[in-house]
C-alpha positions in Angstrom: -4.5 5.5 -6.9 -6.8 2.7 -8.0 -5.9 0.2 -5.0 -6.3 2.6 -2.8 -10.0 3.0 -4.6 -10.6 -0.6 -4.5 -9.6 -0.8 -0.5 -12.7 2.3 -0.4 -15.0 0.6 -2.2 -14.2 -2.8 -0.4 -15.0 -0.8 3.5 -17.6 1.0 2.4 -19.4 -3.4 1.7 -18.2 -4.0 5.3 -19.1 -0.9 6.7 -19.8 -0.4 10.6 -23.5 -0.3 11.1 -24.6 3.0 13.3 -26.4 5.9 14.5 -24.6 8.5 15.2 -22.2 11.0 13.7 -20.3 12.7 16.5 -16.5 12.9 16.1 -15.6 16.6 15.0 -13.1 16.1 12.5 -9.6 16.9 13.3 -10.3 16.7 17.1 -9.1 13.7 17.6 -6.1 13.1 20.1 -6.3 9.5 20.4 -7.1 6.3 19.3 -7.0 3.7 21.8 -7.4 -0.3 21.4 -8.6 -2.0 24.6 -8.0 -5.7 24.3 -8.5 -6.1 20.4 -7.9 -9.2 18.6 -8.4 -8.9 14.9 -7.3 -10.9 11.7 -9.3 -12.9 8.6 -11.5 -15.9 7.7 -10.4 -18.5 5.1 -12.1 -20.9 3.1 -15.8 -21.0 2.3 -17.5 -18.2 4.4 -21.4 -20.1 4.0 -20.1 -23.3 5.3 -17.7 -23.8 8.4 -14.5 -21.0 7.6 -11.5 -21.0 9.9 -10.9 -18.1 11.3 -7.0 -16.8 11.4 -6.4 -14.2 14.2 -3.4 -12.3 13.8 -3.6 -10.3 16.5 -4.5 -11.3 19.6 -5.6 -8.9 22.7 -3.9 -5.2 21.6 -4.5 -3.1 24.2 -2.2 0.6 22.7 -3.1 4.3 22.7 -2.1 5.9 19.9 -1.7 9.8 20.2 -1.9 12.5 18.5 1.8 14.5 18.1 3.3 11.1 17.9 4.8 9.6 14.8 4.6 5.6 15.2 7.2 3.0 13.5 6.0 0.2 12.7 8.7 -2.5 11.6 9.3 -6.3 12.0 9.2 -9.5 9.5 7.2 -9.9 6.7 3.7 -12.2 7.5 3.5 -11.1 11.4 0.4 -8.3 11.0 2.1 -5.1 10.2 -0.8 -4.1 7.5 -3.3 -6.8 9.8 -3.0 -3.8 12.4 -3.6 -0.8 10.2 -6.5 -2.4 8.9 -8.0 -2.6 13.2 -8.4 1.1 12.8 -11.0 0.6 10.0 -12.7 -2.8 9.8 -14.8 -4.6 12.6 -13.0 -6.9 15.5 -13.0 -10.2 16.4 -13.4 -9.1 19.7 -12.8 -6.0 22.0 -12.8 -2.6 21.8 -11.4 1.0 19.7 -12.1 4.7 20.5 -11.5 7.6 18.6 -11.3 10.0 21.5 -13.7 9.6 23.8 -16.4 7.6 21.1 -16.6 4.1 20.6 -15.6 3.2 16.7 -18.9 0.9 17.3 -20.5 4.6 17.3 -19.3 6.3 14.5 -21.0 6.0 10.6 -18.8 5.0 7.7 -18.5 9.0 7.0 -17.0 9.9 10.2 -13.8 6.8 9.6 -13.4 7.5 6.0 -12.8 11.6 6.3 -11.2 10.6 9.6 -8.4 7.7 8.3 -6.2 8.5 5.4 -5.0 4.5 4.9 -2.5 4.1 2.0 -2.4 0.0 1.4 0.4 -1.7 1.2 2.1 1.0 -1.3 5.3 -0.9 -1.8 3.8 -3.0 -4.3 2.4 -0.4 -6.5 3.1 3.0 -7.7 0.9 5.7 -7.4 -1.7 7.2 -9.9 -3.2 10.9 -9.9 -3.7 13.2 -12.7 -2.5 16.9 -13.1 -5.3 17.8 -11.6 -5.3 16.3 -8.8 -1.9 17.2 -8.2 -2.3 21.4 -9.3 -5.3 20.9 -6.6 -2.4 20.3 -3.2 -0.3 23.0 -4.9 0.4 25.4 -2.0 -1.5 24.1 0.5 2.0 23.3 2.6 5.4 25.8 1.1 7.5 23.7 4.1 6.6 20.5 2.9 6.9 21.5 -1.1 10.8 22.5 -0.2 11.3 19.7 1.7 10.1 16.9 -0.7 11.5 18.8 -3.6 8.3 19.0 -5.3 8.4 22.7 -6.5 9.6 21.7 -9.9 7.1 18.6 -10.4 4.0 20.7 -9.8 5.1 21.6 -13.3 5.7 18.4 -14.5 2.5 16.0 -16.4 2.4 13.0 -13.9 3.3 10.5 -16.8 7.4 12.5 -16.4 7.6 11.3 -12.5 9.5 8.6 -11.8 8.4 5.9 -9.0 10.1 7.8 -6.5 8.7 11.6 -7.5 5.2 10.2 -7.3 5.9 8.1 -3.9 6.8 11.8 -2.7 4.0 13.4 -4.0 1.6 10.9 -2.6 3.2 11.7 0.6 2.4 15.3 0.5 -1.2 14.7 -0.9 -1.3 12.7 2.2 -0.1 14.7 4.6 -2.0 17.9 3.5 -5.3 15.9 3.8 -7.5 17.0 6.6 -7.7 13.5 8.0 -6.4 13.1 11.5 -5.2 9.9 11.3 -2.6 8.8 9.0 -1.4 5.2 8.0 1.9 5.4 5.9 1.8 0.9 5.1 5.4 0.7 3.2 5.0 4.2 1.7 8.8 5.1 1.6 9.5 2.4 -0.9 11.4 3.0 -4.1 13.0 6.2 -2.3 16.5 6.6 -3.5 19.3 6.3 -1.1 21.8 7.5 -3.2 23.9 11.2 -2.5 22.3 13.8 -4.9 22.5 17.5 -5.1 19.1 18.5 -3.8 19.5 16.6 -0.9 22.7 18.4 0.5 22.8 16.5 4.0 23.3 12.8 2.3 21.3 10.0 2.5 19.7 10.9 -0.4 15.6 11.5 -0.4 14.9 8.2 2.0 16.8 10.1 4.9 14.9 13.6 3.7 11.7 11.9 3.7 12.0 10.6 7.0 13.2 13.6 8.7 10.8 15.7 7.0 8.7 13.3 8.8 10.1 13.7 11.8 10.4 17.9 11.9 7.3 18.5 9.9 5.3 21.4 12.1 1.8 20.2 11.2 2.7 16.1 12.5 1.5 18.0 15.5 -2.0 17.9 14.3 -2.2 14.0 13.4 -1.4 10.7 14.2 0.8 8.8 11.6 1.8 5.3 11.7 4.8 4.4 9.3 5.2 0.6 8.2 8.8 0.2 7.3 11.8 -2.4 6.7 14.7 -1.7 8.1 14.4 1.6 8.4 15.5 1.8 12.2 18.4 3.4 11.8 17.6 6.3 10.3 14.5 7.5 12.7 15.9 10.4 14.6 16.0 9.3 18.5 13.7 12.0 19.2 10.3 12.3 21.9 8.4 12.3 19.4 8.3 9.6 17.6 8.0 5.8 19.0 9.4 2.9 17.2 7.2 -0.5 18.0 7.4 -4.3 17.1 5.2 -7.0 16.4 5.8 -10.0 18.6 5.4 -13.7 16.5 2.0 -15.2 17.9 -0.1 -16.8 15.5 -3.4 -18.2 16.5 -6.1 -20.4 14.9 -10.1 -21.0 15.3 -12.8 -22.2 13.5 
């Protein structure tokens, strides 16, 4: 998990300046952007950088209960978005619950977000240790992601889709509220096998599990996808959302 490492150590330089620490972890039911615009500079930051906003005035609650889809063409702000829960604005506002991001120290986002980055374009990287730590902490999910066996297994014996699921579980049984799943599901097979006796192979079994797990009640998760539409159960619980193509430029 060295990117996701990196992506720590790269919030923790642009950390949100503050003075209070009031958010009780685990309490929060919503996160609400009021007309934020966000995106990144370019060029030479000391001299006269251009400014790219890819979002421009997202006003969206997200609750807690809810699992989010996130899906639409590559270079539109998909990750851009995910990153608004964590980094500063260009301009407006986000509260976690009732509190003001602008309120809350670095401690209370990071134990708050669990942000995986972009994880189609790396596989995951924990030891046995790490892993033998999660063991038991969720039976349901264990049987569901087929992970019994591979508690037993030395991480270099995984494939790219076994760790992908156990990142998802290690995920999922943190205590962070918030959840933001940016292409996670990649490298899933889709192919029939015997463990997963419904079809669809483990993509449809990791998306239901999703969908039906007990504890989703307790968190907010956004999933980043690709044409993955299809197989989200129609259900109340989960919203499916699009990114419309708007690009904007300042300097």
């Amino acid at each position: 998990m060295s990117e996701f490492i990196v992506f720590l150590k790269c919030l923790k330089a642009n950390k949100l300046e503050c003075e209070v620490n009031t958010v009780p972890i685990g309490r929060i039911d919503e996160v609400a952007f009021i007309n934020a615009s966000f995106g990144y500079y370019s060029d030479d930051l000391t001299k006269n950088p251009t400014r790219i906003q890819k979002i421009t005035n997202l006003t969206y609650t997200f609750k807690r209960g809810i699992m989010y889809y996130l899906e639409a063409p590559n270079g539109l702000g998909k990750s851009t978005m995910l990153r608004m829960f964590l980094l500063n604005l260009f301009s407006g506002e986000v509260f976690f619950g009732a509190i003001n991001r602008k309120n809350l120290s670095f401690t209370d986002i990071y134990n708050s977000v669990f942000h995986i980055v972009q994880a189609s374009e790396y596989t995951p990287r924990f030891s046995k240790e790490e892993v033998n730590a999660y063991k038991g902490k969720d039976t349901w999910l264990e049987e569901q992601l087929g992970l019994t066996e591979l508690f037993d297994k030395d991480t270099v014996e995984m494939s790219g889709g076994q760790k992908k699921r156990m990142l998802l579980y290690i995920l999922m049984t943190s205590p962070a509220p918030i959840l933001l799943l940016d292409e996670i599901l990649s490298e899933l097979s889709t192919e029939d096998i015997p463990e997963v006796q419904e079809g669809g192979g483990w993509l449809t079994r990791v998306i239901n599990t999703l969908v039906e797990w007990p504890n989703r009640e307790q968190k907010i998760v956004i999933l980043v996808g690709h044409g993955l539409r299809s197989l989200i159960p129609n259900v109340e619980s989960v919203v499916q959302l699009t990114i419309e193509n708007t690009s904007t430029r300042t300097t």
